[in-house]
C-alpha positions, 0 to 999 in steps of 0.5 A: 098587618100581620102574617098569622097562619095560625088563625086558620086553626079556628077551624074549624078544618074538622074531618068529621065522619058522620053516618057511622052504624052501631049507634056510635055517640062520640067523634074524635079528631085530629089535624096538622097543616104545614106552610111556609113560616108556619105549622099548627095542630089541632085535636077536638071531639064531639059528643052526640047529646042522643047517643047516635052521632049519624041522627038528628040532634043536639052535639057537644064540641071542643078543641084545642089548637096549638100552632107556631109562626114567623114574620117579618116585621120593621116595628121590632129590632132585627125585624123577625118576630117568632110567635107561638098560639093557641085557641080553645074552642067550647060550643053547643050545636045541633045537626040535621040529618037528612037522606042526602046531606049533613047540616049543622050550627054551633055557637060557643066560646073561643080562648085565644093566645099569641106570644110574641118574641120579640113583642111587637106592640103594633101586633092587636092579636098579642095577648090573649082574648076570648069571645064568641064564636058561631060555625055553620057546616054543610056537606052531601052524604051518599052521593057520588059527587061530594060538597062541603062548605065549613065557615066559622067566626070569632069575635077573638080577633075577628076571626073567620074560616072558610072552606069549600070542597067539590069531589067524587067519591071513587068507592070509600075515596073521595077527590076534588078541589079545595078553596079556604079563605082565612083571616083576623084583625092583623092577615087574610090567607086564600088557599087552593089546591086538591083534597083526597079522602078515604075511609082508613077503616069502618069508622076513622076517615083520613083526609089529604090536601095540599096545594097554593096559598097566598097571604097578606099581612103587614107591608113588609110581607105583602103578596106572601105565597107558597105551598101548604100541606095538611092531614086531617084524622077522625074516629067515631065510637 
């Protein structure tokens, strides 16, 4: 029913620089994602159980996502619902590193919250919940052509992620294009555009993306489109 872009937070959206020399243990990341009727944020990090992020082993995981939204809705007086959310992710997983790509798995807990205002009774997302939550991610590693596919699920909500890349790695810049499917209990969301990533420095990676989504929620929003926008930070030390 519901337009809630603020599910797409569970990403797992992680631009996550793995392969770093100096034996770095930790990963630090950051995000921010625009569209229409929404905008969220998002910082996690990553501990390396071993003490080297670019080995084989067992990883340490959280993250907390806050993020602001609209819609439209007959089920409230004036028929604008404003909400606000937030996730919190904890997990354990484990990485393969092998010559030519990244696997990895986690499962853990996911803490969500909606608030309402209005409060629209027929909204199941409003309220907190929490549940289970397993993400699996796979990309290539030193390769001139790119990929990477990045899916999480959560029991909160139903909530799912999606994200698949294809690029080229032009020296430390990588550039192709980015498909995302989205959704909970109450929208779906498919995204399409172009992502551009580089190494801002040895070990912090930036990542750029924007493009068209589509959205589907109640059916006073049905067939919802615009344009996103978003930023992606990591650091390994």
């Amino acid at each position: 029913m519901k337009k809630l872009n603020v599910a797409v937070l569970s990403v797992a959206l992680s631009a996550i620089a793995v392969g770093n020399a100096n034996a770095d243990a930790n990963v630090v990341y950051a995000g921010i994602s625009a569209a229409e009727d929404s905008t969220f944020g998002y910082v996690g990090g990553i501990r390396a159980w071993n003490g080297d992020i670019s080995k084989s082993g067992f990883l340490l995981r959280g993250k907390v996502l806050y993020g602001e939204y609209d819609y439209k809705t007959t089920a409230v007086p004036g028929g604008d619902v404003d909400g606000d959310a937030y996730h919190i992710e904890l997990g354990i997983g484990y990485q393969w590193i092998n010559p030519g790509n990244r696997v990895s798995l986690y499962g853990g807990v996911d803490h969500q919250n909606h608030d309402l205002s209005p409060n629209d009774t027929r909204n199941s997302t409003r309220g907190s919940t929490t549940g289970a939550a397993v993400q699996g991610e796979i990309e290539t590693l030193g390769q001139p052509w790119y990929g990477g596919l990045i899916g999480k699920y959560s029991t909160a909500n139903d909530t799912y992620w999606v994200r698949g890349r294809a690029g080229y790695k032009f020296g430390s810049v990588t550039v192709g294009p980015e498909a995302i499917g989205a959704g909970n209990d109450e929208y779906s969301e498919t995204r399409y555009g172009l992502f551009l990533g580089f190494a801002a420095t040895k070990s912090t990676t930036v990542s750029l993306s924007a493009g068209h989504r589509r959205a589907d929620g109640d059916n006073d929003r049905k067939n919802q489109s615009g344009g996103y926008l978003s930023l992606d930070l990591s650091t390994t030390f």
